[in-house]
C-alpha positions in Angstrom: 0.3 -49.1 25.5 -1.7 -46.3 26.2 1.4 -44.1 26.2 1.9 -45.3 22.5 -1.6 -44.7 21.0 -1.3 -40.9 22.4 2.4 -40.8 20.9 1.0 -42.2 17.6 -2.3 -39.9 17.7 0.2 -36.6 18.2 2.5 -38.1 15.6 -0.6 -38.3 12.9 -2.0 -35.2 14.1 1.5 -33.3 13.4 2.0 -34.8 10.1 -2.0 -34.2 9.0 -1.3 -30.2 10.3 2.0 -29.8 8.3 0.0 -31.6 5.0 -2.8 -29.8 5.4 -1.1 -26.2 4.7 -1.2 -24.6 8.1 2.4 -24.0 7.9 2.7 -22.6 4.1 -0.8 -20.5 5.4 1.3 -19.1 8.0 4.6 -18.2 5.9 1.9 -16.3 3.0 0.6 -14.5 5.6 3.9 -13.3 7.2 5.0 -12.5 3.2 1.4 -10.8 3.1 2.2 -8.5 6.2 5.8 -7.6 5.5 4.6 -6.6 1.7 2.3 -4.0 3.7 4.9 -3.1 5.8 6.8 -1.9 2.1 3.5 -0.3 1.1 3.3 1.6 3.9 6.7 2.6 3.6 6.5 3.4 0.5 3.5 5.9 1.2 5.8 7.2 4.0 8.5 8.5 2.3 5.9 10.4 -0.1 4.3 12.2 2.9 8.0 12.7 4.7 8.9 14.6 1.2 5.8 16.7 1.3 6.1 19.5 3.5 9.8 19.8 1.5 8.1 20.3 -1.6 5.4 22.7 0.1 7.8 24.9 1.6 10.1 25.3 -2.1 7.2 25.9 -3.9 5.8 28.4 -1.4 9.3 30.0 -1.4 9.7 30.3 -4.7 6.5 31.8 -6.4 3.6 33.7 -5.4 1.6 30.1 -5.5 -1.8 29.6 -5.3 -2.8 29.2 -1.6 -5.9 26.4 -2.2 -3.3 23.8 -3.9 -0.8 23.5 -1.2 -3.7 23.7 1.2 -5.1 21.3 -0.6 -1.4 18.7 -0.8 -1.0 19.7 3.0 -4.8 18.3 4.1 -4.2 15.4 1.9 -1.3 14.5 3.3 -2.8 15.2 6.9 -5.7 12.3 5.8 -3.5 10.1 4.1 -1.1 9.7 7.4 -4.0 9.3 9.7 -5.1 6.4 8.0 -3.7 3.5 9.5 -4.4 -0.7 8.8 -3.9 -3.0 11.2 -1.5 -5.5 9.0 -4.1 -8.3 10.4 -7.0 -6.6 9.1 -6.4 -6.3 5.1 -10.0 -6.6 4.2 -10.9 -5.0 1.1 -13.4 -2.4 3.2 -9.9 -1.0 5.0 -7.3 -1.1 1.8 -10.1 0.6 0.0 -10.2 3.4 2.6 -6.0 3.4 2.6 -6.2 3.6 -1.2 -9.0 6.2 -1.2 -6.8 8.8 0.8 -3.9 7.8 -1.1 -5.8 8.5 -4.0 -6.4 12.4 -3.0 -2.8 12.7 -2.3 -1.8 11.8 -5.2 -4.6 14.1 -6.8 -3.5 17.0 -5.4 0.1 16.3 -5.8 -1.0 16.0 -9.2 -2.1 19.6 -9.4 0.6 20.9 -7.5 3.0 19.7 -10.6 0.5 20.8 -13.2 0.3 24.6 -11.8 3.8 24.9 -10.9 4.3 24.7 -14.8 3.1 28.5 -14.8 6.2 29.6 -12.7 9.5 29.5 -14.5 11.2 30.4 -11.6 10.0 27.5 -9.9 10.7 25.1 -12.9 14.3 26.2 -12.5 14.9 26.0 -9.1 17.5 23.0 -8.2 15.5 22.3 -4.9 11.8 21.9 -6.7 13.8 19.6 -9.4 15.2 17.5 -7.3 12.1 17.3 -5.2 9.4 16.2 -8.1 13.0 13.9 -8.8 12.4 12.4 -5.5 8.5 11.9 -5.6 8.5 10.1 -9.4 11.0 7.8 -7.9 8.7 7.7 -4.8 5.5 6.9 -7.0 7.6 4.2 -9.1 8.5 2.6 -6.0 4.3 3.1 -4.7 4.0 1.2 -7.7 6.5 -1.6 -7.0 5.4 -1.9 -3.7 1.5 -2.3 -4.1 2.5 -4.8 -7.0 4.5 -6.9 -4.7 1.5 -6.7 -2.2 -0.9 -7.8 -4.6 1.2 -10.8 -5.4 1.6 -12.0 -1.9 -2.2 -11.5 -1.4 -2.9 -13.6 -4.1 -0.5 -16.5 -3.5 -2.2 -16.4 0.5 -5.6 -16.1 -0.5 -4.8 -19.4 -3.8 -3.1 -21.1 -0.6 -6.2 -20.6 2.0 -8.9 -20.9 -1.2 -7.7 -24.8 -2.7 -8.4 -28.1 -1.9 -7.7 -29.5 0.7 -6.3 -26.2 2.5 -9.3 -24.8 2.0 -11.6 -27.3 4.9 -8.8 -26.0 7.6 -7.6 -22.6 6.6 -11.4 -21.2 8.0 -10.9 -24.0 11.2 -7.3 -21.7 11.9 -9.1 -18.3 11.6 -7.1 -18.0 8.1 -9.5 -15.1 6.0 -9.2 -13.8 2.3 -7.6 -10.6 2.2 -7.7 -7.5 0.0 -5.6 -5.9 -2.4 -5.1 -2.6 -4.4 -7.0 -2.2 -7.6 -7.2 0.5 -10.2 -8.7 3.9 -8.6 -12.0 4.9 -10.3 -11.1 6.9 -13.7 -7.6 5.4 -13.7 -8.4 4.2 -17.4 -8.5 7.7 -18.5 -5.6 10.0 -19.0 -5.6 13.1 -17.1 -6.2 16.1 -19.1 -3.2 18.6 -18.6 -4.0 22.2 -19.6 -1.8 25.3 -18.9 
């Protein structure tokens, strides 16, 4: 008898764990950490591009030394800032999207100045690079969008009734996501 009533407490106990969301909480969070794995991809193949783009640009005009100092130490940030896939709190997204950010500030200028060399804007290697980094910062783009969606279906999962009373009981937490950078509502003012 006694062997029943355990057999029948683990029975209810299993079914009252898969009901309660511990299992859909579990498959969000795995989505969750493989969308980071793309972001972080993503963000890799810009900085793997980089030093190509350095070294055309630095072959092929007399270019101004502070913006590819500046792409190159952005860069060096950028790849030294690492998050742990199981710690996506806003505090460490912010401080991936924050050296992101300069990276993509000084690529910015890079673009802007290498306007001012025609030799530049003609050579086949710098075309194809600044090919290769828009398709880069579309698929940034696709990538942090994706992210943002699988944070959000985790986090609606962990946040509703009645997932909610076990999701803090399993260690489940909110996690972050990208939002706009500050002045992203403003168009950048290109000047030559």
């Amino acid at each position: 008898m006694r062997k029943l009533i355990l057999g029948l407490a683990a029975l209810f106990t299993v079914s009252v764990l898969s009901s309660c969301g511990y299992n859909a909480a579990i498959k969000l969070d795995e989505k969750v950490k493989a969308s980071w794995g793309e972001v972080e991809n993503q963000y890799q193949r810009r900085a793997d591009l980089i030093p190509n783009l350095v070294n055309t640009v630095k072959g092929a005009a007399d270019f101004e030394k502070e913006t590819l100092t500046q792409v190159i130490e952005a860069r060096a940030k950028a790849t030294s800032v690492q998050v742990d896939p199981n710690k996506l709190t806003p505090e460490n997204i912010q401080k991936f999207q924050s050296a992101q950010g300069e990276v993509s500030q000084a690529l910015g200028r890079l673009m802007v100045v290498s306007e001012r060399y025609p030799e530049l804007k003609a050579n086949a290697n710098f075309q194809e690079l600044q090919a290769q980094l828009e398709g880069t910062e579309n698929r940034i783009a696709v990538a942090r969008r994706d992210f943002n969606q699988s944070v959000q279906e985790y986090n609606t999962q962990i946040r509703t009734f009645p997932n909610n009373l076990f999701a803090g009981m399993f260690g489940f937490q909110q996690k972050g996501s990208f939002s706009a950078e500050a002045g992203a509502d403003k168009a950048p003012k290109v000047e030559f």
